[in-house]
C-alpha positions as CSV (number, residue, x, y, z in Angstrom):
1,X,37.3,0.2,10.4
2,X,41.0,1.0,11.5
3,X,42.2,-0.9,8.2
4,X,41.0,-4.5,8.8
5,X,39.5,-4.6,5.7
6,X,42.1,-3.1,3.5
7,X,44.2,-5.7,1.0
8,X,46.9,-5.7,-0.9
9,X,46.8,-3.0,-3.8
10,X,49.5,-3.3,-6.4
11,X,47.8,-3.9,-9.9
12,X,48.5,-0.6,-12.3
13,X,51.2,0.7,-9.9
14,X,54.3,1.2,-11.2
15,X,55.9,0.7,-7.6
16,X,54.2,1.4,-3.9
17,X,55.4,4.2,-2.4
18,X,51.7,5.4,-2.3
19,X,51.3,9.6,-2.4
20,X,47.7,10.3,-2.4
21,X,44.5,8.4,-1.7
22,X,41.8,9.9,-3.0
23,X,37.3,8.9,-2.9
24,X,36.2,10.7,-6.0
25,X,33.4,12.7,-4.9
26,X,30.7,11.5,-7.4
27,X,31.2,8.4,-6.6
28,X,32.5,7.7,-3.2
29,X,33.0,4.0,-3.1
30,X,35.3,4.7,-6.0
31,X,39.3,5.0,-4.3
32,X,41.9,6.4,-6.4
33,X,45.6,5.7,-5.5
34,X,48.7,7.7,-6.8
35,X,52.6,6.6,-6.3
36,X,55.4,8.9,-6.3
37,X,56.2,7.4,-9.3
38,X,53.4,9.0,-11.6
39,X,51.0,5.5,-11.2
40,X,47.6,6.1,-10.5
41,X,44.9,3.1,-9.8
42,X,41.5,2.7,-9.4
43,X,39.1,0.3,-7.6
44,X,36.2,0.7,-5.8
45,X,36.6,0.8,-2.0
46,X,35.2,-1.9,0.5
47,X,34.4,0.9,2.5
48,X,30.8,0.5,2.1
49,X,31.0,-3.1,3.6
50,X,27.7,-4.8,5.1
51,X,27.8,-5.9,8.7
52,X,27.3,-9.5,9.4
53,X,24.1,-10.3,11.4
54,X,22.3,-13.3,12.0
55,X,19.9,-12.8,8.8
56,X,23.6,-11.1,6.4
57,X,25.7,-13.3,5.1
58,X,28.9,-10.7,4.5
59,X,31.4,-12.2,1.8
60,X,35.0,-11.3,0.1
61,X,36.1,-8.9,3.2
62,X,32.6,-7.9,3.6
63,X,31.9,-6.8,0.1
64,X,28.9,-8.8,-0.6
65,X,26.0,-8.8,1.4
66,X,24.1,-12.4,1.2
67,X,20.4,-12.7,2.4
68,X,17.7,-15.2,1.6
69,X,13.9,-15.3,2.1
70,X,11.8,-18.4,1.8
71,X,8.6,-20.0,1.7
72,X,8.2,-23.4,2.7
73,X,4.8,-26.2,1.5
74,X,2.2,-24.9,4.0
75,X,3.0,-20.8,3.1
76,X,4.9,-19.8,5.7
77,X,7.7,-17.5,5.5
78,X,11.2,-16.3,7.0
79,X,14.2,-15.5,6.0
80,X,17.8,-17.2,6.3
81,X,19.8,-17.7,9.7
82,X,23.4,-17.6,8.2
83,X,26.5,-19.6,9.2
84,X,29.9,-18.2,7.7
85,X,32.1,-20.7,6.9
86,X,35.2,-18.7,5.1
87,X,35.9,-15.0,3.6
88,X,34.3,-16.0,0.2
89,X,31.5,-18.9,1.8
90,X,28.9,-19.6,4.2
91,X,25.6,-20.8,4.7
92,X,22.0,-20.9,5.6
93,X,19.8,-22.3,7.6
94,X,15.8,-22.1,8.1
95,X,14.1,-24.4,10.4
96,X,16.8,-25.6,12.8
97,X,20.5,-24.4,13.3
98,X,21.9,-28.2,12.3
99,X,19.8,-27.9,9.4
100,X,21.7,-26.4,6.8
101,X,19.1,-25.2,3.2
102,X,21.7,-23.2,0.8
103,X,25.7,-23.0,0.6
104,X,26.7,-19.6,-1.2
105,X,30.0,-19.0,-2.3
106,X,31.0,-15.5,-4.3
107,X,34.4,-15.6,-6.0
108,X,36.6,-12.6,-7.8
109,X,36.7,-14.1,-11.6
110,X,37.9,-10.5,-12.7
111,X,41.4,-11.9,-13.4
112,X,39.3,-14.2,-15.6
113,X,36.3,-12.2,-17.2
114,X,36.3,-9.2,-15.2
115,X,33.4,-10.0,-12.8
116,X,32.5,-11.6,-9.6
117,X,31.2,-14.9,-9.6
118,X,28.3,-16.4,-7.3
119,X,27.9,-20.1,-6.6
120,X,25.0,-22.0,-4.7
121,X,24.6,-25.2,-3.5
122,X,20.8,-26.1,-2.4
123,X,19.9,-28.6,0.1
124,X,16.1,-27.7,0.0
125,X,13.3,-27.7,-2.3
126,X,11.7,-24.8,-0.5
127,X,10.9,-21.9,-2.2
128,X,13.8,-19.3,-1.5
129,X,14.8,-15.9,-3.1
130,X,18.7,-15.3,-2.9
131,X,20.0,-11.9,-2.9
132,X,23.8,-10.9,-3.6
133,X,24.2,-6.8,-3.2
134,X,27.6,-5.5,-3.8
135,X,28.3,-3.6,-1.3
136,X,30.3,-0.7,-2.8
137,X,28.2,-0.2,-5.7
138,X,24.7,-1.2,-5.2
139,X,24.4,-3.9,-8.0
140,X,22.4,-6.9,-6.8
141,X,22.4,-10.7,-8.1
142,X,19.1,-12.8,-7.5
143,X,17.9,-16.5,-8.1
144,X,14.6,-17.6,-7.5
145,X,14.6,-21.5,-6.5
146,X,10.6,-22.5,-7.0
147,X,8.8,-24.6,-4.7
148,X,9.6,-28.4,-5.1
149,X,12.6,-28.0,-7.4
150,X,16.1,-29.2,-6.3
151,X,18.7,-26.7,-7.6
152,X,21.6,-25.6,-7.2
153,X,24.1,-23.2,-9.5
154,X,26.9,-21.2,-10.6
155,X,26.7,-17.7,-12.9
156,X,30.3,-16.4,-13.4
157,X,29.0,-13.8,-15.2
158,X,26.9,-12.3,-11.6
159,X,28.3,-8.9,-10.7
160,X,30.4,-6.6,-12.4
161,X,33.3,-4.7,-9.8
């Protein structure tokens, strides 16, 4: 993506003055980074980022991919129109664009317990599944909100890096 989603990389290096960059081949959103000065790092790369789209929330640089599916009283069915709001929020809505159902929100807690943390605010009781996939590794967060119930949420301990 011509580096638009690259970010500041300094944790474990002993100083910049990068060397090598390396994917390691079993796992290629895995990005190792060596300094001349013997440091080597490790994160997984936001190269596997999710496009936005009208029904794809993308979060934290594109990271997380956010999508929701509901079912409303009378049975029918759709899925979330999103609205971003910032890098690490945005929102959904399902009958009418100035009709917004569910905030979502997806914060880095590593600094604090070493995983990513997903918030959600519900302005619904309609029946909704909401999906959080991790981008560069595959894992996936869900909630199920049942029809009728007024909810809304926080689970810090949601997705591991």
């Amino acid at each position: 993506d011509g580096g638009r989603l690259w970010r500041l990389w300094k944790e474990g290096l002993a100083n910049l003055d990068v060397s090598d960059l390396v994917f390691d081949p079993q796992t290629p959103a895995r990005l190792y980074v060596a300094t001349r000065g013997g440091s080597v790092s490790t994160r997984f790369s936001t190269t596997a980022v999710c496009e936005s789209g009208p029904t794809q929330l993308c979060l934290e640089g594109g990271r997380f991919r956010v999508e929701v599916a509901w079912r409303d009283f009378a049975g029918n069915t759709g899925v979330g129109t999103t609205r971003a709001l910032t890098d690490d929020t945005g929102a959904f809505w399902f009958f009418g664009p100035d009709n917004i159902e569910l905030t979502v929100k997806v914060l880095d807690g590593r600094a604090v317990n070493g995983k990513f943390w997903v918030f959600y605010g519900a302005l619904t009781n309609v029946e909704y599944d909401l999906v959080v996939r991790n981008a560069a590794t595959g894992a996936t967060w869900t909630h199920h909100n049942p029809s009728g119930a007024f909810a809304s949420g926080a689970d810090v301990d949601a997705l591991q890096p």
